[in-house]
C-alpha positions, 0 to 999 in steps of 0.5 A: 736444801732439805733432805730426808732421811728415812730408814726401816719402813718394812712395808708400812705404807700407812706410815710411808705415806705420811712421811711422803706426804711430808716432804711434799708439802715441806720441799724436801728435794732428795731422800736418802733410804738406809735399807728395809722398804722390804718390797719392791712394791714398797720402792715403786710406791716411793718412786710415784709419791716423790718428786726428787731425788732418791738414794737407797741402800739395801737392808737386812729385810730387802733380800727377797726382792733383791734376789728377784730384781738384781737392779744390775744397772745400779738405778730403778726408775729415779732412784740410784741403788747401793748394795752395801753401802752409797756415798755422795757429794751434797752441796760442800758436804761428803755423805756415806749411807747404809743400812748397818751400824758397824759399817756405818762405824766404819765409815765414819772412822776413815775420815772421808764423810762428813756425814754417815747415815744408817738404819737397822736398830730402828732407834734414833740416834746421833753421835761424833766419830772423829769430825763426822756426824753418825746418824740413825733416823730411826725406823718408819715403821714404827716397830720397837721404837715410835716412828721417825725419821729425819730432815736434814737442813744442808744450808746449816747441817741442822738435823731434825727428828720427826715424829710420824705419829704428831703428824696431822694432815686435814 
């Protein structure tokens, strides 16, 4: 199953667009959002543009919706909602997810995840805490850094970085 992970859109909707698009046409079954859609426009836009599965947790540049919308029933629509941070049993792999680097750290370091995702930094980035895969997508936005995100294979846990700019639709 194919799984994208996404973080930091910030109200791109040209870029998130594209991303949508992108699991659309290459059957992506769920996606896993490490925090800053940063509206609540952004994650309706999300929950009528795809089909599967959502997962969220909110970021540094959420809280002016979260405070407007308290989400008190943990879903909106199809999207499950995680305040600090979410964790999930996918296929045979144990997944946390979140928005900030040291939680994500921190998570990795208990020895419970196989996979830990996050965002903030808007850079790309992989690396091993103990037997668990850290990973960052880097940022939809494309601010700081060129614009990407991740597909993640979990048949063969293969992960693959897309570069939102090299994608062509006619």
């Amino acid at each position: 199953m194919k799984i994208a992970i996404i973080s930091d859109i910030h109200n791109n909707l040209v870029n998130f667009k594209k991303v949508l698009d992108y699991c659309g046409l290459n059957d992506v079954k769920k996606i896993i959002c490490c925090g800053d859609l940063a509206s609540l426009e952004m994650l309706d836009f999300l929950n009528d543009n795809f089909g599967g599965e959502i997962f969220y947790v909110f970021g540094n540049m959420d809280n002016d919706f979260l405070r407007k919308h308290p989400f008190e029933n943990e879903t909106y629509k199809k999207t499950k909602i995680f305040r600090n941070f979410g964790e999930a049993k996918i296929g045979e792999s144990r997944i946390a997810f979140t928005h900030f680097p040291e939680v994500a750290r921190k998570l990795g370091a208990t020895g419970k995840y196989d996979f830990v995702f996050y965002g903030h930094t808007h850079k790309p980035w992989e690396e091993n805490v103990r037997d668990c895969k850290m990973l960052n997508p880097g940022n939809v936005a494309g601010e700081i850094y060129p614009a990407t995100f991740a597909v993640w294979e979990t048949e063969n846990n293969k992960v693959e970085l897309v570069k939102i700019n090299q994608l062509i639709y006619d």
